[in-house]
VOPAGU-2260 file (C-alpha; in pm, 1 decimal, decimal comma):
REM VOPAGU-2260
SITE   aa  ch    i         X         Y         Z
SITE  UNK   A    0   17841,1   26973,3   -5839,9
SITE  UNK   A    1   17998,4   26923,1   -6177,6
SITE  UNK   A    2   18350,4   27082,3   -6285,1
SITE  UNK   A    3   18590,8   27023,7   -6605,6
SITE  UNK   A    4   18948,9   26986,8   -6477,7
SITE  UNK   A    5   19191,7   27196,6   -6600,0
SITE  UNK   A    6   19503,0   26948,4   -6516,0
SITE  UNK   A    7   19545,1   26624,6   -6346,9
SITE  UNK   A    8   19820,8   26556,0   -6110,2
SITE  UNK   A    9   20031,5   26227,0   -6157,5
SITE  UNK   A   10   19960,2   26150,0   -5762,3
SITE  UNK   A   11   19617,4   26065,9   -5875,1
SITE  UNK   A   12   19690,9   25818,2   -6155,8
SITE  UNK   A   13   19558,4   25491,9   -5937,6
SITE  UNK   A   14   19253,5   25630,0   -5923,6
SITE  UNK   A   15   19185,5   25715,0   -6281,0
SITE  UNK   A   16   19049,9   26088,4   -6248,4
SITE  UNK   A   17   18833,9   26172,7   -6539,6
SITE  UNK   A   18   18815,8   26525,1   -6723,8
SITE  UNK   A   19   18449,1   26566,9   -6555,2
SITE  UNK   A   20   18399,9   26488,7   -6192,9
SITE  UNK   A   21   18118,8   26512,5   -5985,7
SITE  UNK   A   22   18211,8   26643,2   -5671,6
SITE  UNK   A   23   18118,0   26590,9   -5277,0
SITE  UNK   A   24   18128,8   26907,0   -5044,4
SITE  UNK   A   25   18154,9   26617,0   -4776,6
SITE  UNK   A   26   18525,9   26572,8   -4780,5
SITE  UNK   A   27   18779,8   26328,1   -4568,5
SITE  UNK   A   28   19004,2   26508,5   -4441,3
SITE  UNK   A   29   19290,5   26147,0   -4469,2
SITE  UNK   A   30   19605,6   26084,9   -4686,7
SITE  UNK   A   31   19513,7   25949,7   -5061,3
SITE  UNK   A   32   19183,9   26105,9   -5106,2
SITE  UNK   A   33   19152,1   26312,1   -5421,9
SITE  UNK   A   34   19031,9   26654,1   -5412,8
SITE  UNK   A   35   18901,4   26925,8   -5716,6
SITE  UNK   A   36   19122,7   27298,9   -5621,5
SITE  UNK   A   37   19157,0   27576,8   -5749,8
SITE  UNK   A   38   19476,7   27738,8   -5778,5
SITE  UNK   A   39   19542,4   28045,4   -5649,5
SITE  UNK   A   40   19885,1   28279,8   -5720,3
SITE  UNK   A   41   20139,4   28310,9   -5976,3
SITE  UNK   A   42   20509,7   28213,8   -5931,8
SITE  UNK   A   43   20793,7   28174,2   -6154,3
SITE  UNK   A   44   20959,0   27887,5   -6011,0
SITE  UNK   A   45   20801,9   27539,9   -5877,4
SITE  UNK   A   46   20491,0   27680,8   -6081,7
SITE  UNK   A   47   20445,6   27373,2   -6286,3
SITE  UNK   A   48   20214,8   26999,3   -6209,9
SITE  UNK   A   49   20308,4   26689,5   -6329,4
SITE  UNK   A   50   20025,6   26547,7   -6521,7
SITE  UNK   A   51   19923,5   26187,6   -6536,7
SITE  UNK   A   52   20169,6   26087,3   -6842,0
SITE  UNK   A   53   20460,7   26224,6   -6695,0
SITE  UNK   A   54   20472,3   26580,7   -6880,0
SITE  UNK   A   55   20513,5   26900,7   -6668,7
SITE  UNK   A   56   20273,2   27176,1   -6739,8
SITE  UNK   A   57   20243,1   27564,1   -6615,0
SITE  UNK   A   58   19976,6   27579,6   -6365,5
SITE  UNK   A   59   19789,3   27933,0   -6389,1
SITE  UNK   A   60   19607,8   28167,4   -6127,5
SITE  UNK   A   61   19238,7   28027,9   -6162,3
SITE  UNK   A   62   19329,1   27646,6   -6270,7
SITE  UNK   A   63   19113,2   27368,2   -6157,8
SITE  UNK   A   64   19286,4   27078,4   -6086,2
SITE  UNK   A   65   19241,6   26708,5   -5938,1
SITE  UNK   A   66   19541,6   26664,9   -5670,8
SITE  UNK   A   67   19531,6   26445,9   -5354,1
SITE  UNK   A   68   19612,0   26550,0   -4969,0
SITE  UNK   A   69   19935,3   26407,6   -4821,2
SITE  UNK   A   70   20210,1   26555,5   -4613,4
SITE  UNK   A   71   20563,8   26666,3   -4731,6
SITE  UNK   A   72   20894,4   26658,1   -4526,4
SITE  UNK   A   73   21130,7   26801,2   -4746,3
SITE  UNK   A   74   21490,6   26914,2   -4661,0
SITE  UNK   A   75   21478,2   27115,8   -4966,2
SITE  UNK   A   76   21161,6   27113,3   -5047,3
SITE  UNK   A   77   20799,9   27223,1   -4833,4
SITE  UNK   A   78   20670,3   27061,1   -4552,1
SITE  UNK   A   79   20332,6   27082,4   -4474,1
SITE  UNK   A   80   20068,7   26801,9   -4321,8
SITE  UNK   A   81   19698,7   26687,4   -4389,4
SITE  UNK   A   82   19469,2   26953,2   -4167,0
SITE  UNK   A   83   19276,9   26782,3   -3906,5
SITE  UNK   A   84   18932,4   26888,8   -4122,8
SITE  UNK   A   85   18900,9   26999,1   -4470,0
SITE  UNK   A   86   18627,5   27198,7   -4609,2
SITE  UNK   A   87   18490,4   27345,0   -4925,2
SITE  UNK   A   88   18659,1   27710,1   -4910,6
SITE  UNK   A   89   18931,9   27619,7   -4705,0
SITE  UNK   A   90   19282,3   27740,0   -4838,7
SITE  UNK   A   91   19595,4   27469,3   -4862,8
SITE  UNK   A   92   19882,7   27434,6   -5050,1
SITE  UNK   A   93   20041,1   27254,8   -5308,5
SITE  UNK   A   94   20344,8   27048,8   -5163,7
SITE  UNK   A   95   20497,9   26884,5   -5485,5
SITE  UNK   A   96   20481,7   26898,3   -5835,3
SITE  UNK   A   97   20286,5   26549,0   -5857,1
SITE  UNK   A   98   19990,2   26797,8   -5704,9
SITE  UNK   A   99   20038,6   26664,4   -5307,2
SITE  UNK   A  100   19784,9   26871,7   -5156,7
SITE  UNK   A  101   19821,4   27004,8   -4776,1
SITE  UNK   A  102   19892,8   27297,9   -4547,1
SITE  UNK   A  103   20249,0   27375,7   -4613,1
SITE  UNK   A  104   20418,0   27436,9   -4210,4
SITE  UNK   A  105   20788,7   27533,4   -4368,7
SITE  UNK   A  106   20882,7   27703,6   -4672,0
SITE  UNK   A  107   21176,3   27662,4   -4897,8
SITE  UNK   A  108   21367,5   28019,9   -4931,4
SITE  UNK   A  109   21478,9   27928,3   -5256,9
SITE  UNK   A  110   21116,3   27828,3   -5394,2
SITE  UNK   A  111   20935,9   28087,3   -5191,1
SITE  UNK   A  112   20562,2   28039,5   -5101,5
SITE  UNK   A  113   20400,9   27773,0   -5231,8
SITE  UNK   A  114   20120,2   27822,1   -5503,4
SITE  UNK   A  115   19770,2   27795,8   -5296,4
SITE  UNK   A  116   19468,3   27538,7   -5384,7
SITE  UNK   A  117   19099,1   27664,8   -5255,8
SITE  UNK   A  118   18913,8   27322,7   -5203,5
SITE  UNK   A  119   18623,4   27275,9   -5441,7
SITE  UNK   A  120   18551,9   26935,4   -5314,9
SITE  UNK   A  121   18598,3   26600,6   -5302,3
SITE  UNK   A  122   18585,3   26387,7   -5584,6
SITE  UNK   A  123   18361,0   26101,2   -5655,4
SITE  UNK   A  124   18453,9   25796,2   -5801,8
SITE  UNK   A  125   18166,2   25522,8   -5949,1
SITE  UNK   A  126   18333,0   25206,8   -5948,0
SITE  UNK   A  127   18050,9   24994,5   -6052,9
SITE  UNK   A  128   17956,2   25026,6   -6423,7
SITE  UNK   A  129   17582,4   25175,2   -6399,2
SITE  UNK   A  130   17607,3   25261,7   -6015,3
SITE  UNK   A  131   17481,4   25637,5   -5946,3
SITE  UNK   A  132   17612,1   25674,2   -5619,5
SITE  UNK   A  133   17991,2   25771,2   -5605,8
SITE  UNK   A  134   18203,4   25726,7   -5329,4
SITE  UNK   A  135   18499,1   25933,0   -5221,6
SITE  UNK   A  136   18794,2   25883,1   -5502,4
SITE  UNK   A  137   19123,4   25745,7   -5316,9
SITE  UNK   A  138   19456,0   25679,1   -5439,9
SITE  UNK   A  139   19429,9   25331,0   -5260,2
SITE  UNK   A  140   19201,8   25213,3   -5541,2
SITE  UNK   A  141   19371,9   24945,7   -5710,5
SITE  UNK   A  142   19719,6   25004,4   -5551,8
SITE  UNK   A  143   20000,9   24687,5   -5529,8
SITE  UNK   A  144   19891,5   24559,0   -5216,4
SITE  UNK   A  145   20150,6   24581,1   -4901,9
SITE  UNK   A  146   20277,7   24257,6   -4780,0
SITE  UNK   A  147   20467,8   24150,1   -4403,7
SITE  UNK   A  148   20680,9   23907,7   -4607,2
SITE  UNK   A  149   20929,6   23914,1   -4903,8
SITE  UNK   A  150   20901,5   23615,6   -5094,0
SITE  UNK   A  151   21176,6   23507,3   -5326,8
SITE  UNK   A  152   21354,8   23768,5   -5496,1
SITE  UNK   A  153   21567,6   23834,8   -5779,0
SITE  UNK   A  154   21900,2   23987,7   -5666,6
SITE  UNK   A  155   21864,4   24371,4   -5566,3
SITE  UNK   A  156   22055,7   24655,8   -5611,7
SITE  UNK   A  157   21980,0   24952,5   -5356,4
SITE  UNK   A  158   22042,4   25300,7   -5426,7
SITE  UNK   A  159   22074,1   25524,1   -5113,5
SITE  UNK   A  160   22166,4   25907,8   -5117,7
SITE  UNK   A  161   22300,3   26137,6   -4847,3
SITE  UNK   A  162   22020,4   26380,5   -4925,6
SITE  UNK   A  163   21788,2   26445,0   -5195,0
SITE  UNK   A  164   21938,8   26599,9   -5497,0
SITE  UNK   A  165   22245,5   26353,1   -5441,9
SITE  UNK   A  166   22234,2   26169,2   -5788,4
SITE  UNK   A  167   22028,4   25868,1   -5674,0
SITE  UNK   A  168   21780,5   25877,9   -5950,1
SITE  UNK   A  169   22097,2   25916,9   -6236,4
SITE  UNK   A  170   22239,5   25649,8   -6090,3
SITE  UNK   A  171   21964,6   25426,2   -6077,5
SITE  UNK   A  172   21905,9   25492,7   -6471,9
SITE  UNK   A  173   22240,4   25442,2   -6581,7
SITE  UNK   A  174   22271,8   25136,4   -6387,2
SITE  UNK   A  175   21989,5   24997,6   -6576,4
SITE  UNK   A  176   22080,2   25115,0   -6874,3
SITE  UNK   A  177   22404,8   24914,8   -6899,0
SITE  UNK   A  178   22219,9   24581,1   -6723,5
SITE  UNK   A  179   21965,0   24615,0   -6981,2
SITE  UNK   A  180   22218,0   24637,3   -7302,6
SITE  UNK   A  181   22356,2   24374,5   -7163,2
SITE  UNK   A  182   22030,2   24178,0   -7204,2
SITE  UNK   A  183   21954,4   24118,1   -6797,0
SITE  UNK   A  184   21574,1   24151,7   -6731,7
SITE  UNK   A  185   21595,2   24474,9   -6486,1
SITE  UNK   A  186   21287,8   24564,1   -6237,1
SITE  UNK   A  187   21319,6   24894,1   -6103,9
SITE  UNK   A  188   21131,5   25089,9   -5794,4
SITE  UNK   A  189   21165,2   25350,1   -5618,2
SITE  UNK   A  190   21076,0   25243,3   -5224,2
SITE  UNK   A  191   21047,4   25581,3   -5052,7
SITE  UNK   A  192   21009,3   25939,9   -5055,8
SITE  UNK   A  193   20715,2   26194,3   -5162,7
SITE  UNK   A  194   20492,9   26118,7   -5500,8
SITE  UNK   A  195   20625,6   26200,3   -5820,9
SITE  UNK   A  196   20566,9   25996,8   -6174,3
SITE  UNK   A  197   20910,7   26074,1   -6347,9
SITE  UNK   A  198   21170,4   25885,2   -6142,5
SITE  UNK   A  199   20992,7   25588,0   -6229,0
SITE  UNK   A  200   20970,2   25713,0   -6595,0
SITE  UNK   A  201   21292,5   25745,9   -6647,5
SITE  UNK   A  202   21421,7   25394,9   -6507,4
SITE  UNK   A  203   21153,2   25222,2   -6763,4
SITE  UNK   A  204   21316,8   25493,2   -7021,5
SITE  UNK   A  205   21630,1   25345,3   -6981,9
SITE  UNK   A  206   21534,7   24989,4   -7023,8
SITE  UNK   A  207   21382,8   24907,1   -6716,3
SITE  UNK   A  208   21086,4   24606,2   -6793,8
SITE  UNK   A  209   20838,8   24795,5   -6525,1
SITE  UNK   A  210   20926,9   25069,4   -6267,2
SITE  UNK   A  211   20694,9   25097,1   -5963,9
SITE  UNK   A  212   20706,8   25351,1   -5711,4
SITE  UNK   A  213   20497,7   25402,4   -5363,2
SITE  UNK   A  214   20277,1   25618,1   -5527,6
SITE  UNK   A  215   20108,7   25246,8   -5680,7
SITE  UNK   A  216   20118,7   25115,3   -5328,1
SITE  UNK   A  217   19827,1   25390,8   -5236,5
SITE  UNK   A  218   20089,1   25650,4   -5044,4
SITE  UNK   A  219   20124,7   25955,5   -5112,9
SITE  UNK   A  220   20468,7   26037,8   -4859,6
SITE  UNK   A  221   20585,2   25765,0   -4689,1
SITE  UNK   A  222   20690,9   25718,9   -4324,2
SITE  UNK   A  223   20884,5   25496,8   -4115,2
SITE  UNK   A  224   20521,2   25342,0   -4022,8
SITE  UNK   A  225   20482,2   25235,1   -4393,2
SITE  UNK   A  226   20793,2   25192,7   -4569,1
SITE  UNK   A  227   20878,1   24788,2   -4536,9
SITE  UNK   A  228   20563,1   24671,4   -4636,1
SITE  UNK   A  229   20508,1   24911,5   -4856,9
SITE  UNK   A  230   20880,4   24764,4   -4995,4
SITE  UNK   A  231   20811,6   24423,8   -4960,2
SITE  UNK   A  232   20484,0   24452,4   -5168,3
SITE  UNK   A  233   20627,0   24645,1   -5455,0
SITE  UNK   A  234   20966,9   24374,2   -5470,3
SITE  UNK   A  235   20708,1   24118,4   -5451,7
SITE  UNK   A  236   20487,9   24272,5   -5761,9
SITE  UNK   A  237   20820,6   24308,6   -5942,2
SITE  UNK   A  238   20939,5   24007,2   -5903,1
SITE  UNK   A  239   20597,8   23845,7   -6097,2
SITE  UNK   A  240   20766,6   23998,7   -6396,1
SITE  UNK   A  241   21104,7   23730,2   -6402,6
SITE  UNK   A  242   21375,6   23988,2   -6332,1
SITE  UNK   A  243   21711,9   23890,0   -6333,8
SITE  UNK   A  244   21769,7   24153,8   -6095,1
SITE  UNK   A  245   21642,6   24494,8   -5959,2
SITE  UNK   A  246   21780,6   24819,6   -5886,9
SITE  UNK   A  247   21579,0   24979,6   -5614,9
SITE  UNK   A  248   21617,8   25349,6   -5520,7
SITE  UNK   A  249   21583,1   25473,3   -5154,2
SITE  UNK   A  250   21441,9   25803,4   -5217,5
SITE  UNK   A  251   21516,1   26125,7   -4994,5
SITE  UNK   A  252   21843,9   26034,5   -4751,2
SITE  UNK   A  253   21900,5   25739,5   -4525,3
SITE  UNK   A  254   21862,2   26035,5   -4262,9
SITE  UNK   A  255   21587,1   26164,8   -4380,9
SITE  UNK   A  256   21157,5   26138,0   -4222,9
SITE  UNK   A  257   21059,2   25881,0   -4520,7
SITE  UNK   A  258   21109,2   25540,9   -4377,9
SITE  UNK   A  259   21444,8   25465,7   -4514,1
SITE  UNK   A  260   21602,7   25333,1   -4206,4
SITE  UNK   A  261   21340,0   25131,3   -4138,9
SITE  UNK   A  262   21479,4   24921,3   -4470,7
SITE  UNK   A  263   21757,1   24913,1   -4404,0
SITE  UNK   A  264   21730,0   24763,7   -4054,9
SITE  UNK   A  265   21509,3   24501,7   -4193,3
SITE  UNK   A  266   21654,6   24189,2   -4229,4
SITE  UNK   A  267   21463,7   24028,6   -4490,6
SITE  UNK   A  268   21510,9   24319,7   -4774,0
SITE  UNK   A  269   21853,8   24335,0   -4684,1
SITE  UNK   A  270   21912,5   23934,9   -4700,7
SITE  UNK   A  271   21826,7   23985,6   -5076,6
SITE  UNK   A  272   22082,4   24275,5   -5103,4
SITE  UNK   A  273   22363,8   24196,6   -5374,5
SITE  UNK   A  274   22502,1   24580,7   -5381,0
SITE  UNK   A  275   22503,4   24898,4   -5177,8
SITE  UNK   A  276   22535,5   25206,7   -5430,5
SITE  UNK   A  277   22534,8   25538,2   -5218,4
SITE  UNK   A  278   22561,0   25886,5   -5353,7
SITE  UNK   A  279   22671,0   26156,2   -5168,1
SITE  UNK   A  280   22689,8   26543,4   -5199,5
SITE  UNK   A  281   23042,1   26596,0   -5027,1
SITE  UNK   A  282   23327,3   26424,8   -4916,6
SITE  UNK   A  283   23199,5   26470,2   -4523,5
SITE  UNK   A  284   22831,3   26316,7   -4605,2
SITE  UNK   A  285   23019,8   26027,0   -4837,5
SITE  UNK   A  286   23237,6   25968,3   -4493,7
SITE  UNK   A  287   22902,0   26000,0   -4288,3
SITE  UNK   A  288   22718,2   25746,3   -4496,0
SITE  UNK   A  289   22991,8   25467,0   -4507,6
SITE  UNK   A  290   22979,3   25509,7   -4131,8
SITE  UNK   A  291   22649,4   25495,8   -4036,6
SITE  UNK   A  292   22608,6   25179,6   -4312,2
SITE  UNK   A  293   22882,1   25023,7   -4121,3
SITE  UNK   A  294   22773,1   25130,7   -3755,4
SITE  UNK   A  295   22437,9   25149,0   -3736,0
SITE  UNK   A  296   22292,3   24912,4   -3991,5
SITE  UNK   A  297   22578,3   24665,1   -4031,3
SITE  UNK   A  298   22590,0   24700,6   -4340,9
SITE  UNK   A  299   22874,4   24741,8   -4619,8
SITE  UNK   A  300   22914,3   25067,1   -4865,9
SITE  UNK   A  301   23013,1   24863,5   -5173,5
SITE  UNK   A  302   23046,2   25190,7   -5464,1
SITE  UNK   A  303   23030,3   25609,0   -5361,8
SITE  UNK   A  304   22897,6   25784,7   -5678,5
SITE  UNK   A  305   22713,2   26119,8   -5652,1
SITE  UNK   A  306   22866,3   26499,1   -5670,0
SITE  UNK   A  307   23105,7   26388,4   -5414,7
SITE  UNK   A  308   23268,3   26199,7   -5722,5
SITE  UNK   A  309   23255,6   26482,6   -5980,4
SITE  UNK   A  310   23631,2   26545,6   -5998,4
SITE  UNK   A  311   23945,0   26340,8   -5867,8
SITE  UNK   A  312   23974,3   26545,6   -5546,0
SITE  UNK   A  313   23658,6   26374,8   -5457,0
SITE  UNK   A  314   23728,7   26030,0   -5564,8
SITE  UNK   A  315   24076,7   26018,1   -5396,3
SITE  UNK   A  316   23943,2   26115,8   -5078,4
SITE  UNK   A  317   23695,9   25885,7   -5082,2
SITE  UNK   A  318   23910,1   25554,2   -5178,0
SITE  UNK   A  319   24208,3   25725,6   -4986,5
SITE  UNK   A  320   24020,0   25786,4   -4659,7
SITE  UNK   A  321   23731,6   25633,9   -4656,3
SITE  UNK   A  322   23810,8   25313,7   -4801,8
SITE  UNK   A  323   23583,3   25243,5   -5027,6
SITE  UNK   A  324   23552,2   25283,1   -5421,6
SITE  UNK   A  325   23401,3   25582,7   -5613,1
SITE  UNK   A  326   23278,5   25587,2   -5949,5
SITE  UNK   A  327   23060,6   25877,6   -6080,0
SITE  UNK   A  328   22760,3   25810,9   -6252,0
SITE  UNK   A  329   22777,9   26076,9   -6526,1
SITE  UNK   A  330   23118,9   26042,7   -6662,3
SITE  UNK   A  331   23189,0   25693,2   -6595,5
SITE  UNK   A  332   22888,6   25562,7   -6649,4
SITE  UNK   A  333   23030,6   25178,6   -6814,7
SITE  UNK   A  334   23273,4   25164,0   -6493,1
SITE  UNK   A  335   22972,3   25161,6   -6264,8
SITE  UNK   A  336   22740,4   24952,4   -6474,8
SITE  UNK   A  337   23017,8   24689,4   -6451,5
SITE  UNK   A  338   23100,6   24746,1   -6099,1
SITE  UNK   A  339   22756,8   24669,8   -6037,3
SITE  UNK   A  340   22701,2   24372,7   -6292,9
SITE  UNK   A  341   23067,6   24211,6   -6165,1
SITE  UNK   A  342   22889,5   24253,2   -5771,7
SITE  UNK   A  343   22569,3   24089,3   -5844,8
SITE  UNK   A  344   22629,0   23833,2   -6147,0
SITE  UNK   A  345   22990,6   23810,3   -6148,9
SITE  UNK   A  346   23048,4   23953,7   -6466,8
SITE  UNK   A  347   22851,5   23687,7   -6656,4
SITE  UNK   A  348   22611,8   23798,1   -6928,0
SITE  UNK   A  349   22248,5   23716,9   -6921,2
């Protein structure tokens, strides 16, 4: 069968969806592949897809769209999982706004149901110029390739949160921002977390040379089963480009079901570690983080930024009890950027 698609999520951009698919009613039911839905519902809030450039557009009760099925674990967010079997008919959900396709287990009370996707089938991709027979499209197609080994790396600035929504994403962009005025070559990725195009957007925005994310590695949601050398891969991509340095975000928190842990207890991304920047909500999770940094992964808290730092009661907390300097991201933006620059390069310019 032949459809026209309304909207095309961002998840799918490796595998380079076109307007007019051909589609499969023989559908695997795995993480990656891409499916043709149609949207069912109405909402006024989370009611909007993020399309393959980046913008964010309304979906509507009847859309057809190309999205791809993956699982969410989101604190604040939906969870939901890739069903065992997936047929044509069969009702799922719409996770994220990159159009993360599965059958949501937990809602959000603040975002309410999600909007629902009937599955019109699986979409066929022709890779071979003339070939008639399409095979089943994937987000794996041309993805960075994973690797078991980091090879030489340009200094790296991590970005960890407390939780998502804790500034890690600002932080990253005005990090780069200054690095890049500065004239330092800056590679930027985001390692971890569930698939959305604009984080990485905005780093290149703000001067970034490239920005990957998972989403280029073939995952849709990553897991502690994936995450290092899904990491190691991406660094290693980045690091073709001649950075002088890159600022890496952990997404989600360094609690959290995405595989961030699993970084940070490996040695090898660690060993090229030349500053720990981690945002926090509060003044308990900023405490929290420094101690599990220092406890569990033996690691050192260099900078707190994030809402915990959005007013001096905050800051003095932090440097007064838990020892270690805060600098918030949106009002002193140059204090942070040099924190960081005087940390990795020692304050000389590029």
């Amino acid at each position: 069968m032949k459809v026209t698609l309304d909207k095309i999520a961002s998840t799918t951009r490796n595998a380079r969806i076109p307007r007019e698919v051909l589609l499969s009613d023989e559908i695997q039911a795995k993480e990656g592949m891409v499916l043709a839905v149609r949207v069912h519902g109405k909402k006024t809030v989370y009611n909007t897809l993020e399309d393959i450039h980046g913008r964010m557009i309304d979906l509507n009760d009847g859309d057809i769209i190309a999205g791809v099925l993956g699982t969410r674990r989101a604190l604040r967010g939906y969870a939901g999982h890739v069903p065992e079997s997936v047929k044509v008919g069969d009702k799922l959900d719409i996770l994220n706004l990159g159009g993360v396709i599965g059958r949501c287990t937990s809602v959000n009370l603040e975002i309410g149901k999600p909007l629902q996707a009937e599955v019109l089938g699986q979409i066929l991709s022709f890779p071979h110029l003339g070939e008639r027979l399409g095979v089943p499209a994937s987000i794996r197609t041309g993805a960075v390739a994973w690797s078991d080994k980091l090879e030489k790396s340009a200094p790296i600035i991590y970005v960890a949160g407390t939780c998502m929504n804790a500034g890690k994403t600002f932080a990253c962009g005005e990090i780069i921002r200054y690095l890049a005025r500065k004239g330092y070559r800056v590679g930027a990725a985001k390692l971890t977390g569930v698939s959305l195009l604009r984080d990485t957007m905005s780093m290149v925005d703000r001067g970034a040379i490239k920005g990957l994310s998972f989403t280029d590695a073939g995952v849709v949601s990553t897991t502690g089963a994936v995450s290092v050398p899904v990491a190691k891969g991406l660094i290693n991509a980045l690091n073709k480009e001649e950075p002088d340095c890159l600022v890496i975000e952990l997404g989600d928190g360094i609690m959290g079901e995405y595989g961030v842990q699993e970084i940070l207890k490996d040695t090898e991304l660690m060993r090229a570690a030349k500053a720990h920047v981690m945002c926090a909500n509060d003044p308990v999770s900023a405490w929290g983080a420094v101690e599990l940094f220092t406890n569990r992964f033996k690691l050192k808290v260099d900078v707190l930024s994030g809402p915990a730092t959005d007013n001096a009661v905050g800051k003095e907390f932090i440097e007064g009890q838990v020892g270690v300097k805060a600098i918030n991201a949106r009002i002193e933006h140059e204090a942070l950027g040099q924190f960081v620059e005087q940390a990795v390069f020692g304050g000389v310019p590029a």
